[in-house]
N, C-alpha and C positions, 0 to 999 in steps of 0.2 A: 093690301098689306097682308105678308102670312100670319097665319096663328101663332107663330112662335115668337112674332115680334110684338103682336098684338097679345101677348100673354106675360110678356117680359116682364120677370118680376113679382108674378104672381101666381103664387097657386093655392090648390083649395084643399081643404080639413073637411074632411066628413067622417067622424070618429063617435060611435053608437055608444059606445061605452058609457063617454063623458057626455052625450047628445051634445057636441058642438056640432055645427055645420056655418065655416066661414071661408071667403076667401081672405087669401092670406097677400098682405104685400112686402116684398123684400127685396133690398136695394145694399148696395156696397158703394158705399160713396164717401171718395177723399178720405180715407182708413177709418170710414163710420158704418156700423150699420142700420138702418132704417127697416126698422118690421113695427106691420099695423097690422090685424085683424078687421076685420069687415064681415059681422055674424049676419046670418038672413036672418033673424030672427028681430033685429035691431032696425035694418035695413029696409023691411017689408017683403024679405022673398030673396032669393037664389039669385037675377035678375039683375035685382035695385041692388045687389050688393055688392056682385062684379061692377056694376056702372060706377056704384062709389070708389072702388076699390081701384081703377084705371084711371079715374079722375085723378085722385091720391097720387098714384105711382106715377100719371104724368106733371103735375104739381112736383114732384119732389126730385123727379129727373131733368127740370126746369130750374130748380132753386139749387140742386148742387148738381153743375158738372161733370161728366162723367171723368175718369182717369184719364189723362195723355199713356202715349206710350214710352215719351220721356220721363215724368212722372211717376210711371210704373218704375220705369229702369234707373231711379234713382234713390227709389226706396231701399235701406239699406237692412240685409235680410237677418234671422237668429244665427245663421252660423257664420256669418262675415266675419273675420278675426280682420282686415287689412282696414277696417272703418270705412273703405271710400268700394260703395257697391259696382261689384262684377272685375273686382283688380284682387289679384291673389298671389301669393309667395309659394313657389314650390322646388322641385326639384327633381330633376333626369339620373336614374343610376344607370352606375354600365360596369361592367366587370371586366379588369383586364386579363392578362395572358398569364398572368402568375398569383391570380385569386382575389384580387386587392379589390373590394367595392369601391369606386366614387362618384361622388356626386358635382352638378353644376345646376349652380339656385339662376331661377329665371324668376321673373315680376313678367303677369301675364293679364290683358286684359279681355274680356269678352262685353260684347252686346249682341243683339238683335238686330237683324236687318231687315231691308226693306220688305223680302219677298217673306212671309208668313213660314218658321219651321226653319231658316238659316239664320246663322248667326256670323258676326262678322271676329276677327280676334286677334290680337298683337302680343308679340312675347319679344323680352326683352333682358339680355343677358345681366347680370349681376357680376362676373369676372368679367366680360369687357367695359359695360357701365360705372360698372359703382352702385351698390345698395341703394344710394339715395336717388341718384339720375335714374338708374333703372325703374324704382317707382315711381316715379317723378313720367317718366314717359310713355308708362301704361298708366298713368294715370289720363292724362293729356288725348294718348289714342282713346282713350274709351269715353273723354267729355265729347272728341270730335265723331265718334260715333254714333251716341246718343242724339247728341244736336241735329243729326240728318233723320232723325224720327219723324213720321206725320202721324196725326192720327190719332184716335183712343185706345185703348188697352183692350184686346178682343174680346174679355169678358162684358164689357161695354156697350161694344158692337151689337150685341142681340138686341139691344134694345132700340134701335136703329137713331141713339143719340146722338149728333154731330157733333164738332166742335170750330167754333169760326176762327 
């Protein structure tokens, strides 16, 4: 296993000031966060405190789950105005031939896809649709996108958690 999977979650405070010296463990799980402190001092050494402190973080990566990548993309974010996450209301300008701006409102969905860094994405007019159908069907393309998700959430991933 590398170091970085084998450290997942944890790292360490050695701070002269306040004379702490701990490892530290820190988790994000199912929108919680989980921090414990592991001083050497408590512990019997530098040592015994990581040992405790990897115990801990694998105990606690066993008891909650890591994030799906469904999961993730269903958590709905602070600036979502549309309520239903990764579907938005917007609009295309275009300027004609004698100055006149207009617009045409689309309902537009986005998700993530398979490959790590692309995203998959459906728009859907609001003058051919209808307001309602229109959202109604980027709603629908972005549940059927989501559902093709496997996986954890890649902040997850480091810690080399599975999900069955």
């Amino acid at each position: 296993m590398s170091k970085s999977k084998t450290m997942y979650g944890i790292s360490r405070i050695d701070d002269e000031v306040y004379r702490t010296h701990a490892w530290r463990v820190s988790l994000r799980r199912q929108n919680s966060l989980i921090v414990k402190n592991f001083p050497d001092k408590s512990y019997g050494g530098k040592g015994k405190a990581l040992i405790a402190s990897k115990a801990y973080r694998d105990e606690m990566i066993d008891q909650y789950p890591p994030t799906t990548r469904q999961q993730f993309c269903s958590t709905p974010r602070r600036h979502n105005t549309s309520g239903i996450p990764g579907v938005y209301r917007y609009a295309k300008r275009y300027k004609l031939k004698d100055g006149c701006v207009k617009e045409l409102w689309y309902w537009e969905a986005h998700w993530p896809d398979k490959k790590p860094g692309e995203f998959g994405k459906a728009t859907f007019s609001i003058q051919r649709f209808g307001e309602q159908r229109a959202k109604q069907m980027a709603i629908a393309a972005r549940e059927t996108g989501v559902q093709q998700l496997e996986g954890v959430f890649w902040a997850c991933e480091r810690g080399g958690a599975k999900v069955a």
